[in-house]
N, C-alpha and C positions, 0 to 999 in steps of 0.2 A: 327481639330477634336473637338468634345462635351468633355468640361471639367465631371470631376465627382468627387463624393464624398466620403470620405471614415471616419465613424463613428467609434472611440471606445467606448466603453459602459461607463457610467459613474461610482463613487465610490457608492457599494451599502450601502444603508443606514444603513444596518445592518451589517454594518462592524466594526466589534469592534475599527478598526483603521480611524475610517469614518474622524473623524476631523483632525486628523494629517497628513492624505491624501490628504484632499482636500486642507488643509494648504500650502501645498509642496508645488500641483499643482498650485494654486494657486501664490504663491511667484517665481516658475519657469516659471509663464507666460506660463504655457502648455497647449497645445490644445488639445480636443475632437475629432474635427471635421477638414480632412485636404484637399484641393480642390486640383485634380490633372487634369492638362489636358491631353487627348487620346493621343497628338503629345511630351508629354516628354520625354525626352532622355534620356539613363542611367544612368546615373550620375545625373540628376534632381530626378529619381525614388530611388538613393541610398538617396540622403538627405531626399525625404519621409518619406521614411522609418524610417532611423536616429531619425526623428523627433517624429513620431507616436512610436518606441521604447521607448524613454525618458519618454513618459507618458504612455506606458503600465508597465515600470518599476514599475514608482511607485502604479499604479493601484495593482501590484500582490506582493506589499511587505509584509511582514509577520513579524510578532512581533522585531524580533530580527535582520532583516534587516534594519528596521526602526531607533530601537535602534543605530544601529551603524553605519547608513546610515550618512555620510560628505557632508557636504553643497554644494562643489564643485564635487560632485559625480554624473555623468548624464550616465555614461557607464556602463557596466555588474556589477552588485553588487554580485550574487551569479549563480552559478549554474541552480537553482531551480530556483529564480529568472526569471533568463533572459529564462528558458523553457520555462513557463509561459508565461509572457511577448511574444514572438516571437508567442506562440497558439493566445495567444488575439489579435494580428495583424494579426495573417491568419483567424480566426474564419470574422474577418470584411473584409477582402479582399472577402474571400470564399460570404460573404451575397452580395456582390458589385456583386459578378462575376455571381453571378443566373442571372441578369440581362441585365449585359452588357459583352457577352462570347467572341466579338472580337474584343476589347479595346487593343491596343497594349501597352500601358504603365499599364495597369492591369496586365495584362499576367505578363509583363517583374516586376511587385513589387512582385508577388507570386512567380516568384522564384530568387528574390533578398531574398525574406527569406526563400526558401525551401534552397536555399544554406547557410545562416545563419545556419537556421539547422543540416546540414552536416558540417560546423565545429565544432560545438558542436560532434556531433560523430566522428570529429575525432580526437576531444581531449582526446576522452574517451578510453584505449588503449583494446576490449572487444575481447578474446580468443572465437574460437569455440566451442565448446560440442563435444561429443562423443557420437553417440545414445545408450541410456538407454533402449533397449529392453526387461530386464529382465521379469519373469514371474508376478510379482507383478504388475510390471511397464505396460505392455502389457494387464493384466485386468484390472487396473484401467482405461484405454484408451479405450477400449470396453465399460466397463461399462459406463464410461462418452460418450461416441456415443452414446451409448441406449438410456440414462434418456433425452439428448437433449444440452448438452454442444459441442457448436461451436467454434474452436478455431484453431487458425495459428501456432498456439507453440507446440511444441513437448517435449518430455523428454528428458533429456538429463545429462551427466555428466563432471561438469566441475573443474577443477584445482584450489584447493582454496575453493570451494564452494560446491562440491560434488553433488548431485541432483540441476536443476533446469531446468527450460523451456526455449527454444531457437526458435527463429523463422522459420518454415519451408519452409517460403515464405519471400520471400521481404518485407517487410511491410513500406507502406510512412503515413506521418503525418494524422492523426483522423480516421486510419482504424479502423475500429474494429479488434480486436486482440482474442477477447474471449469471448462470451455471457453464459450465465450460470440462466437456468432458477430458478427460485425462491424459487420451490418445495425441491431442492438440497441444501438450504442453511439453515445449521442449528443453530438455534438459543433458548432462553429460549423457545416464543412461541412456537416453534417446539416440544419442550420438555416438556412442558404442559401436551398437546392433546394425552401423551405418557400413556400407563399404569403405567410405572414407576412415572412418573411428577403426575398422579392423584393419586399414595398412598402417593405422599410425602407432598399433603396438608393438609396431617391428623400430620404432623411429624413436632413440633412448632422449630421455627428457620432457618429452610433452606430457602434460598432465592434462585431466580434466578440463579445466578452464583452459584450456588454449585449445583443446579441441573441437569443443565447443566455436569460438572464435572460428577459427579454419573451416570448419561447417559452415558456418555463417556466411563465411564469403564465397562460398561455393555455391550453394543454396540460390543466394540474391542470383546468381544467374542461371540457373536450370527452369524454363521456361513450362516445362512437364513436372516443374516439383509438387508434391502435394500442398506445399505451403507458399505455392508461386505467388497466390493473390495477399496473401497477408506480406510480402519479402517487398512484392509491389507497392502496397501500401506506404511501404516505411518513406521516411524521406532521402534524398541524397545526399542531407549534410546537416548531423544534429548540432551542429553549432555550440556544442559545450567549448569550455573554458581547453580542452585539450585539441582544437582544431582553430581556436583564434589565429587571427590574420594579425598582421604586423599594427598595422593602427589599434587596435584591440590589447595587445600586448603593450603598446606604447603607455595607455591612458592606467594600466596599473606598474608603471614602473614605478621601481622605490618599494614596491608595497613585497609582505610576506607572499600573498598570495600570486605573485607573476614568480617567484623562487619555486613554489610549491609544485606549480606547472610547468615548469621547466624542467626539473628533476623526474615531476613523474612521466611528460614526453620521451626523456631522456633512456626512462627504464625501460617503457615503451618499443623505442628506437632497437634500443640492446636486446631484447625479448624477441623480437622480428628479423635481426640478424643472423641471430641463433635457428630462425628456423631454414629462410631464405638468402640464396636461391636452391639452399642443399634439398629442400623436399621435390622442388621445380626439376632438380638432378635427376633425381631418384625414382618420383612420381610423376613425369611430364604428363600425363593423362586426369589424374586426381589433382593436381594443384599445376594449370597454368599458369605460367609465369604473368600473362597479359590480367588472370584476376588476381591474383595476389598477390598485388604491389602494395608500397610503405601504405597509400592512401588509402586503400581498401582493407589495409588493416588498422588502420587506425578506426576506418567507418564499424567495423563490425565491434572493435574496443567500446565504441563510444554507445554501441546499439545497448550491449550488454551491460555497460553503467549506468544507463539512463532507463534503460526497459527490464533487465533483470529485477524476479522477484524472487526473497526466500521461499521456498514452498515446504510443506510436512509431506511425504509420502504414507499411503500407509504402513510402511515399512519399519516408520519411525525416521527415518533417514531427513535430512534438510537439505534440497540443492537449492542454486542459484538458477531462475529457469527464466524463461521467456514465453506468455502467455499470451497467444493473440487476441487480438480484442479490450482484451482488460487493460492491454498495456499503454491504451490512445486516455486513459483516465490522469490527470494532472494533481500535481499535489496542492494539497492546501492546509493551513493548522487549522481550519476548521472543516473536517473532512465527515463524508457520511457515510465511507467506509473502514472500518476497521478492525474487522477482523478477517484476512482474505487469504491464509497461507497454509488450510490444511485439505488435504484431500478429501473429501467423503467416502471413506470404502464401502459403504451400501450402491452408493450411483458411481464409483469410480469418475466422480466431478470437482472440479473445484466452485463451490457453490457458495457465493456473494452474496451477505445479506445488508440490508440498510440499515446502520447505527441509528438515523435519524430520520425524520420525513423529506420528501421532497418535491416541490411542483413539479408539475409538468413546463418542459422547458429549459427548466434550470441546469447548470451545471451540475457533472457529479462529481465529488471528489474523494482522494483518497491519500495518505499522510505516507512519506518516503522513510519515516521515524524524526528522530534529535538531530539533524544536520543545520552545521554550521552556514553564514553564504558562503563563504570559499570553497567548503565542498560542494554546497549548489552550483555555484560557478563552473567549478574545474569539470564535473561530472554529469551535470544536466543544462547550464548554461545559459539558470537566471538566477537571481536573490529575491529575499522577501524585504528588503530591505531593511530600515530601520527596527519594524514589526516583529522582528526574528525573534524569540526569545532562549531559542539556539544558538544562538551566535557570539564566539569567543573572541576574545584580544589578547594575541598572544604577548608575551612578560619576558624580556632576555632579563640576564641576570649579567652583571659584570663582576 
């Protein structure tokens, strides 16, 4: 049978880690490009693979893999990692296979790693859901049919994690999982073009992110708002580490991280000073003094740390935005999404594909990046505990 070829992409240039990448490669004597022939047998097709792994490794390592990446190290380094890694070897099979669909050693390398894949989940030990039919729950899911959000995941509540989205369907590798057109996704721009965003360019100091903020708390109550049922959704109190109650605060005394929240309350505090009651003065009509009190600014703070996503526009531009729908997905370091931040300018969508498979039922998840717990804590308002591999101990020095 006709040998064929199988391409990984090369180190992109604009990869911050561009030289110590191609260094590795380079010193590992790892190949790009790997010739297989149609008549391979399985075991010739596992060492492929093998091979092409070793250098998607290190094609997808990230700052802190790198760092701690050991000379004699060619197998799984992380998690994330090896997800990655394993899409970058199907993304190149999958380009092989438009062309050559009844290759039998083609075949038999895609699901040498569709099963790679499936141990990865079944390392991951993921509990079912419970459907979340409630009344909030049930209009926000209307509502998102109406506006145009596409999506495999349903609501649901789970053990440990309380609200999140589960798969309603099977879902295998690079399905789309969730599309989410672009009009839905709100961000400064969005809050610009707002009546409220064009009184507040008369009002010196407010940037972006605080308008954003002020919107927010507005929004939760306009009853006629386009985003009434998603605002509904939310809950009344995310209970991160920046709205802890006194008992709460007590059991981390002594520790850096009761310091860390209190400072940033602090800035908090002094940032909402500065706005009110002078906008309540100025704007008695656009900023009610009865909605934007200390508390209801801290809830829209808390909204935008814990729900805020970077997004790409087509523009090129990065804001910090707030996605409905997407946003009820929970994190996890073994997540089976990851890559969810660029628009699509063909569909004007933000379009969610699945790193990895996943039953029906199961949890979906999706990774918040490298966060330490104390930033878990302060900012979303759990830990991973011991499990962290993120997690720092901060060194004073005398």
């Amino acid at each position: 049978m006709d040998s064929f070829y199988v391409e990984l992409p090369p180190v992109d240039s604009d990869d911050p880690l561009f030289r110590h990448k191609t260094e590795i490669l380079d010193q590992r004597s790892l190949a790009f490009r790997f010739s297989v022939s149609g008549a391979d047998s399985c075991v010739q097709c596992e060492s492929h693979v093998d091979a092409m792994l070793k250098t998607a490794r290190i094609l997808n390592l990230n700052e802190i893999e790198w760092y701690f990446l050991e000379e004699d190290e060619f197998g799984t380094i992380t998690f994330r990692n090896e997800l990655e890694a394993l899409n970058t070897v199907f993304a190149a099979l999958k380009c092989v296979k438009k062309a050559k669909e009844e290759v039998v050693a083609l075949n038999l390398l895609i699901e040498i790693v569709i099963q790679k894949f499936r141990l990865l989940e079944a390392a991951d030990n993921v509990e079912a859901g419970i459907s979340c039919d409630g009344d909030k729950e049930s209009k926000l899911l209307d509502w998102a049919r109406r506006e145009g959000i596409e999506s495999k995941l349903d609501v649901a509540v789970f053990d440990g994690f309380g609200r999140g989205l589960r798969a309603a369907v099977d879902i295998a590798v690079n399905d789309i999982v969730m599309k989410i057109p672009q009009h839905l996704i709100i961000s400064e721009d969005f809050v610009d073009n707002t009546d409220l965003g064009l009184a507040l360019n008369d009002f010196e100091g407010v940037i972006g992110d605080t308008k954003v903020l002020l919107w927010s708390m507005r929004e939760r109550h306009k009853p006629y708002s386009m985003f009434a049922p998603y605002f509904a959704s939310l809950p009344d109190s995310f209970n991160t580490g920046l709205s802890f109650g006194i008992s709460a605060l007590q059991v981390l005394d002594g520790t850096m991280v009761l310091e860390e929240l209190m400072q940033a309350k602090e800035h908090l505090r002094l940032e909402y000073e500065k706005l009110f009651p002078e906008l309540s003065n100025k704007y008695p009509s656009l900023f009610p003094e009865n909605q934007f009190t200390w508390e209801m600014y801290l809830w829209a703070c808390e909204l935008w740390y814990s729900n805020g996503l970077k997004i790409c526009f087509p523009d090129g531009s990065i804001k910090t935005c707030l996605v409905p729908y997407m946003g009820l997905l929970n994190h996890s370091l073994h997540p089976h999404v990851t890559h969810y931040s660029k628009i699509d300018p063909e569909s004007k969508s933000l379009i969610v594909h699945a790193a990895r498979p996943l039953n029906a039922g199961k949890q979906c998840f999706l990774n918040y990046g490298a966060l330490s717990n104390s930033h878990l804590l302060m900012f979303y308002g759990f830990v991973l505990g011991r499990d962290n591999p993120f997690d720092v101990v901060p060194i004073g020095r005398s």
